[in-house]
C-alpha positions, -999 to 999 in steps of 0.1 A, spaced: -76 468 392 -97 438 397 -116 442 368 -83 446 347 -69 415 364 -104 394 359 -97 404 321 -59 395 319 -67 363 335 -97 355 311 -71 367 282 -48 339 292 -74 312 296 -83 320 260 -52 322 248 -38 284 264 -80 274 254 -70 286 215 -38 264 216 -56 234 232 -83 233 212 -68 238 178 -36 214 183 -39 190 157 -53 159 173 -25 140 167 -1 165 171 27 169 198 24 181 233 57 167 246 90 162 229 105 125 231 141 117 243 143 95 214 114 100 188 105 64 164 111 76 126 102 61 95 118 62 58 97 78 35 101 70 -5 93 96 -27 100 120 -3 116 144 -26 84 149 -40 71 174 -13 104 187 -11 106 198 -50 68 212 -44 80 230 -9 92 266 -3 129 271 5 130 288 38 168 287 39 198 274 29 229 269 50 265 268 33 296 241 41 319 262 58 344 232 58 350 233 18 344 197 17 317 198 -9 294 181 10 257 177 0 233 193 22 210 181 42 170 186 34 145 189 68 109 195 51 86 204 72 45 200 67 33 234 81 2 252 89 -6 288 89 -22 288 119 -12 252 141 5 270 174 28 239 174 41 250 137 48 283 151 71 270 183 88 245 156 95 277 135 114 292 160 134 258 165 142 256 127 154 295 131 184 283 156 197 263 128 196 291 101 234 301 114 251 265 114 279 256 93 264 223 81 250 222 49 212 221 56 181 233 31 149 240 50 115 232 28 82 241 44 52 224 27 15 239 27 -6 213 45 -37 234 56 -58 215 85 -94 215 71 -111 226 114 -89 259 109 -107 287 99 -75 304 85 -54 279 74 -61 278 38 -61 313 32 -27 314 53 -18 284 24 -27 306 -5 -10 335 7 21 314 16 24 306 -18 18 340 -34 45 351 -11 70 323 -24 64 340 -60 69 374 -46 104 360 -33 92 368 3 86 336 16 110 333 47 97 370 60 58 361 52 59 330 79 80 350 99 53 377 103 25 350 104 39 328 134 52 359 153 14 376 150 -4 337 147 -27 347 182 -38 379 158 -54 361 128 -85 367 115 -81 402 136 -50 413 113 -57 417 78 -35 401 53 -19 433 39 -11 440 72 10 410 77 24 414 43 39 450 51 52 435 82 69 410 60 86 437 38 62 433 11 47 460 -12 19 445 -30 0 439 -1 -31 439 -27 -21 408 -44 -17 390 -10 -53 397 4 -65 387 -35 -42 356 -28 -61 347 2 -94 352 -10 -92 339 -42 -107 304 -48 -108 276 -76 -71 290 -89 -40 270 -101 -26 275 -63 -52 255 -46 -43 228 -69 -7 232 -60 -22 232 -21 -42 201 -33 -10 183 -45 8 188 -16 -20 178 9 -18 144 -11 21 141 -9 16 147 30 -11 119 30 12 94 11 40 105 39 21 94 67 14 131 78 -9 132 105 -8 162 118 9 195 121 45 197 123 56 168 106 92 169 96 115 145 74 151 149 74 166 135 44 131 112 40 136 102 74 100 113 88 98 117 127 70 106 150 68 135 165 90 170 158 125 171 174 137 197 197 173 215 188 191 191 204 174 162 186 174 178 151 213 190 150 225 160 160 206 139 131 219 165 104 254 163 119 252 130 118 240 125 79 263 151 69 293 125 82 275 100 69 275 83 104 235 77 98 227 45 113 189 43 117 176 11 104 144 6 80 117 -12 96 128 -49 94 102 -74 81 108 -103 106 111 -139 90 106 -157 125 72 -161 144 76 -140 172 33 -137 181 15 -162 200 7 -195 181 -20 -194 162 -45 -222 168 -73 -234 141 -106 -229 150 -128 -251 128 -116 -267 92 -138 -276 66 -119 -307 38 -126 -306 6 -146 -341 5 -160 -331 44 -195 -317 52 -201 -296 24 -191 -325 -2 -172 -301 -29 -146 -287 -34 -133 -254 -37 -118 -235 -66 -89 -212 -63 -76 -188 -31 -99 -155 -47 -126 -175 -41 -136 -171 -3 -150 -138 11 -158 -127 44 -187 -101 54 -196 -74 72 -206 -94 101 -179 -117 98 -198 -143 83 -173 -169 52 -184 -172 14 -168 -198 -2 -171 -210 -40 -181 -243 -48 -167 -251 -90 -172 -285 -90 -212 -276 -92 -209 -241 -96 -222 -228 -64 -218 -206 -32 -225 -217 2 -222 -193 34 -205 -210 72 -210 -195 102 -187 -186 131 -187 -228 139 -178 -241 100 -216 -250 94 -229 -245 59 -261 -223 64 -268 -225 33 -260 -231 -8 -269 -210 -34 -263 -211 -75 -255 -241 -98 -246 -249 -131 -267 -228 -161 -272 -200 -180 -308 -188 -162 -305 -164 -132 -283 -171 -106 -266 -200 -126 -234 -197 -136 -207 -208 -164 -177 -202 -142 -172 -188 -110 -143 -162 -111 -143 -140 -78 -164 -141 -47 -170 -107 -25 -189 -89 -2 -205 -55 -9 -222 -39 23 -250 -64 23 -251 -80 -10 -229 -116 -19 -218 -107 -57 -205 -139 -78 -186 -127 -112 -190 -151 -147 -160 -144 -163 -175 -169 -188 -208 -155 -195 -197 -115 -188 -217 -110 -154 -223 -107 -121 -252 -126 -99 -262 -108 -69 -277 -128 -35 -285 -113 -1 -265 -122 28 -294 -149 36 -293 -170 4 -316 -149 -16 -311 -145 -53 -314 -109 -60 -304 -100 -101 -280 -113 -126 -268 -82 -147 -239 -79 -176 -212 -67 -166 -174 -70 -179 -148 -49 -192 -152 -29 -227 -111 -39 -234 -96 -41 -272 -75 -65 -277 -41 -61 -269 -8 -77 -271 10 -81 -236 41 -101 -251 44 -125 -279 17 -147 -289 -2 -132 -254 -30 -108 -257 -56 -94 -231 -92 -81 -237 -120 -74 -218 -122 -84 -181 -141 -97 -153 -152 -81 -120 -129 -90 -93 -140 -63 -69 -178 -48 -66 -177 -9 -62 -203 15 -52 -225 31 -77 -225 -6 -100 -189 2 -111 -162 -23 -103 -123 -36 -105 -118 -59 -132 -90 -83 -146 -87 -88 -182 -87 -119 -198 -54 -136 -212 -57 -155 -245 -31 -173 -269 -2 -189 -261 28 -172 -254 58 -186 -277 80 -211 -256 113 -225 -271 125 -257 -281 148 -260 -256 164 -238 -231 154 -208 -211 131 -178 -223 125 -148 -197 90 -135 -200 76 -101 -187 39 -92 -191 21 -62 -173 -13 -67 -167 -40 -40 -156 -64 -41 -133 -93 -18 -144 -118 7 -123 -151 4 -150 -183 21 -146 -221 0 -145 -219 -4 -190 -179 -15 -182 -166 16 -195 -128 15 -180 -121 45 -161 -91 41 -145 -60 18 -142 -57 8 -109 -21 -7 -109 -7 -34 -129 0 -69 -121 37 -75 -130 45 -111 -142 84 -120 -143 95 -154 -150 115 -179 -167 105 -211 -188 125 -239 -191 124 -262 -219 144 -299 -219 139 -323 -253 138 -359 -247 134 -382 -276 111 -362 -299 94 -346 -271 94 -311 -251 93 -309 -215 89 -274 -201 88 -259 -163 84 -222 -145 112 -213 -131 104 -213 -92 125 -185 -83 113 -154 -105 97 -129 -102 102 -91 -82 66 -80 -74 29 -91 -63 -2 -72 -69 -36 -78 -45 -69 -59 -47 -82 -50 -20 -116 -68 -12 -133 -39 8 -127 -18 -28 -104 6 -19 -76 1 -43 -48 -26 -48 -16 -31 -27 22 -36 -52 45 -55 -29 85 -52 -45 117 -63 -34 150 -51 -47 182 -71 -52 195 -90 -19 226 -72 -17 199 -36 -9 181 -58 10 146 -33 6 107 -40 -1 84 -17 -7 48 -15 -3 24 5 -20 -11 12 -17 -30 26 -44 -65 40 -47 -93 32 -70 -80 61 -94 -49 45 -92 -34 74 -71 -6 63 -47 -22 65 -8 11 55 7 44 39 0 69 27 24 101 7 26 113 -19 46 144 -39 52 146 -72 55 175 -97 59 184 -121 31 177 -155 37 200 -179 17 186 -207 -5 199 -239 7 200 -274 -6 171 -285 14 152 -260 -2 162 -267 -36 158 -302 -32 118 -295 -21 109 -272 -49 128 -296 -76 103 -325 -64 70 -296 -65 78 -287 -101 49 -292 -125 60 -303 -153 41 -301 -185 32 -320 -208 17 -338 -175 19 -377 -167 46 -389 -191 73 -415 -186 100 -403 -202 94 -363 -183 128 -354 -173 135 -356 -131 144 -330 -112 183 -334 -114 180 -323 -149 155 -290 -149 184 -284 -120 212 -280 -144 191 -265 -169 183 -238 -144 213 -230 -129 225 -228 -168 201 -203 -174 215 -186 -142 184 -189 -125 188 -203 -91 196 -173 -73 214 -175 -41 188 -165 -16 154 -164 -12 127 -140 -25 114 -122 2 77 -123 -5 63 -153 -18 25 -146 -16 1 -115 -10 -33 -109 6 -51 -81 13 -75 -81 45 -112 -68 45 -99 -44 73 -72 -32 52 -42 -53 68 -15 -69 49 -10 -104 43 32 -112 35 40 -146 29 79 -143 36 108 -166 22 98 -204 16 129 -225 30 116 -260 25 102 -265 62 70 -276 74 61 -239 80 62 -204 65 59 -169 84 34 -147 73 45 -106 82 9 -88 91 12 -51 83 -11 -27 93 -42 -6 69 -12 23 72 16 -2 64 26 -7 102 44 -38 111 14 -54 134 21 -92 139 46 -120 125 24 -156 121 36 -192 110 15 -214 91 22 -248 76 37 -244 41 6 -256 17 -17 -231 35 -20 -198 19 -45 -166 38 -70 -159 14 -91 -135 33 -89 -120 68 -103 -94 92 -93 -80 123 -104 -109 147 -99 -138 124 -85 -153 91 -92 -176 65 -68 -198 51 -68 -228 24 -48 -254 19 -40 -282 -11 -28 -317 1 3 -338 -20 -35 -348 -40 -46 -311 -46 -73 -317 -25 -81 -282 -6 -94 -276 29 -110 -241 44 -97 -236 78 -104 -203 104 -81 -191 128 -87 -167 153 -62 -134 163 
């Protein structure tokens, strides 16, 4: 008897051991009272490429549409199985509900893609609700069951094709199991159950109680979860400049354009010089340790200077003039010049614009890199009145010989130009208030972030991060409140507009590009959202929000996973033009287009 005990009791520690152990680490022990949940977009993705468990029927004859819970599952995650058994107390409801499970095999599972495979062979057998039924009622027996034995438990004949199923490698249903694995990492999944209830995706599963009364509550259309808001007011701790660098200061020069400051590995600033065409490296203080480049053709001189970044421990300068890139070391030392730029026919992006080839923006691994074509001609303006304009530009994964790969994303340019005649001659301006999207690469090389916002009255912007294949990582929305555009703010942007031809007498004043605007129906009546975009060498976000006139303008921080992580206000000429988790660059043009470098701390 003690002996049998002794074994029982080592049973159970194994047991409780195998549920411990193989929890996903980010999955659930405890169920919340009130669980945080996030909108998903494209959600209906993983539902299309799910398996319908079950589908419940509106017993009211309302017609109302049901309501879809997808589940991420795993064959063999013990937390899947006890969610299972939740999802089965809803099978009998009278709501209209449709329950999708969704193959997301954990990799440290010995069975789980096997379990994956088989899932889906039973889907095409028609057997899928009695296959996961016999999996998560015998989950503490797999790897000690057979596969045909489950299958037989499950009603199934063919118990041959499941155990071929589960062995079989390399087929068309590991790249189904592929694409949904991708879907779940674009979702946020984590771990092992994840569910989404109409896109909604919780933080952690709900119990009965939790899950009923969400569905009841979409099904009456009483849903009154909010999108996460983008907060337009500084609501962090002030942030405080830590050293600033002017234009005419210590250095003596002046820098270019926002693309053109990096930061390193080890924290340490690269910023471009134009005005001689070099680089120069500050420490953690603002001091210049040193200056490398100048104006040339040799090596190490350059033509132009068109990005600045950081790859592991090499300082890469791109010539979008003379088609390459300079390499230095981290210390100053030139290391190679080599050709590099974008193999790009000509094409036409709108009339009278064309792109071709393409410069390095970003320096990848294996000598490939991002690159940003080269806009020529001159789009045709009118004589007089307003002409929208829409151009797409990509941004371009090429290999070492610039070979493009890939398209990353595309840089969206919406806008308006206005065109006044006075006397014989033609004034023109950019409309300062189009525009629906901003593109960023990211400078650690992992892709590009599309920021969009939809009309007011929807009040929603999305971001989306894309990978160097151009793959979507993530995508989420957000809400955010519109802010209205008010005469103050019309008043400041009329007396910032750049009028061209520049310097002339008789250029009309702001009072007249007004009516011609407003004409043309383009002074909207609220603000856009996002004004600006940066993308951190950690990942994070960068969101300048709506630019009201005032002496500052909040910048929204998201997170690497698209998190809202801090709210910050900065005076309205700065802009962030690179940043890392302790710190952040910013620059900033005077009324005389003189920029300064400035670092603040986090």
């Amino acid at each position: 008897m003690t002996i049998l005990l002794a074994i029982c009791a080592l049973a159970t520690v194994v047991i409780v051991g195998y549920r411990l152990v193989f929890a996903p680490a980010r999955g659930p022990s405890h169920q919340p009272d009130n669980p945080s949940m996030v909108f998903e977009t494209g959600w209906e993705s993983a539902r299309d490429e799910g398996f319908l468990l079950f589908e419940t029927r509106d017993v009211s004859g309302g017609g109302r549409p049901p309501v879809d819970v997808v589940v991420f599952m795993d064959s063999e995650c013990p937390f899947c199985a006890l969610f299972h058994e939740t999802v089965q107390k809803i099978a009998t409801d009278t709501l209209p509900v449709r329950v999708f499970y969704v193959n997301h095999p954990l990799d440290y599972h010995e069975h789980s893609t096997p379990g994956a495979r088989a899932a889906d062979c039973a889907h095409e057998l028609g057997f899928f609700r009695e296959w996961i039924d016999s999996v998560y009622r015998n989950q503490q027996s797999l790897g000690l069951m057979g596969w045909g034995t489950l299958a037989i438990e499950a009603g199934i004949r063919d118990t041959a094709r499941i155990s071929h199923c589960a062995r079989e490698e390399g087929t068309t249903r590991d790249e189904r199991i592929a694409t949904t694995l991708k879907l779940g990492q674009q979702l946020g999944v984590e771990g092992t159950p994840t569910v989404l209830v109409n896109g909604w995706r919780y933080g952690t599963p709900p119990s009965e109680s939790q899950l009923r009364t969400t569905i009841a509550e979409m099904v009456a259309d009483r849903w009154t979860r909010a999108l996460p808001m983008l907060a337009s007011k500084a609501i962090s701790a002030e942030v405080k400049p830590v050293w600033t660098i002017d234009g005419v200061g210590q250095a003596g020069l002046l820098p270019w354009r926002l693309d053109d400051v990096a930061i390193g590995e080890a924290g340490e600033v690269y910023v471009a010089q134009p005005w001689d065409l070099r680089i120069m490296r500050l420490d953690s203080s603002g001091e210049v340790l040193w200056q490398a480049g100048g104006r040339g053709e040799g090596p190490g001189e350059f033509s132009a200077i068109s990005a600045v970044g950081v790859l592991d421990d090499t300082v890469f300068v791109s010539d979008s003039d003379q088609g390459r890139v300079s390499l230095f070391s981290t210390d100053g030392h030139f290391l190679a010049t080599r050709r590099l730029a974008a193999k790009l026919e000509m094409q036409s992006v709108r009339d009278g614009l064309f792109i071709t080839g393409g410069w390095p923006v970003v320096l990848l691994e294996g000598g490939h890199a991002i690159a940003e074509p080269h806009l020529l001609g001159a789009p045709a303006l009118p004589e007089a009145g307003v002409q929208q304009e829409h151009s797409r530009i990509p941004l371009l994964r090429i290999d070492s010989l610039g070979m493009v790969i890939d398209t990353v994303a595309w840089r969206e340019v919406s806008g308006a130009i206005v065109g006044i005649v006075r006397g014989n001659r033609l004034f023109q301006v950019q409309a300062p208030y189009e525009g629906f999207s901003k593109t960023a690469v990211m400078p650690n090389g992992q892709g590009a972030i599309i920021a969009r916002w939809t009309d007011p009255a929807e009040g929603l912007v999305t971001i989306t991060r894309r990978d160097m294949k151009g793959d979507t990582v993530f995508h989420r929305a957000y809400g955010y409140e519109p802010v209205p555009l008010t005469r103050r703010a019309i008043e400041r942007t009329l007396q910032e507009l750049s009028v061209f031809p520049t310097g002339e007498q008789e250029a009309p004043e702001g009072p007249e590009f007004e009516q011609a605007l407003r004409e043309g129906g383009l002074i909207p009546a609220t603000l856009p959202p996002i004004t600006a975009l940066a993308v951190g060498r950690d990942g994070s976000v960068w969101l300048r929000r709506e630019d009201r006139g005032e002496e500052n303008v909040v910048w929204t921080v998201l997170s690497p996973s698209g998190e809202v992580q801090d709210v910050v206000a900065l005076p309205r000429r700065q802009r962030v033009a690179a940043a890392t988790r302790s710190f952040f660059i910013a620059v900033e043009e005077n009324a005389f287009g003189v920029p300064s470098v400035i670092r603040y701390d986090r």
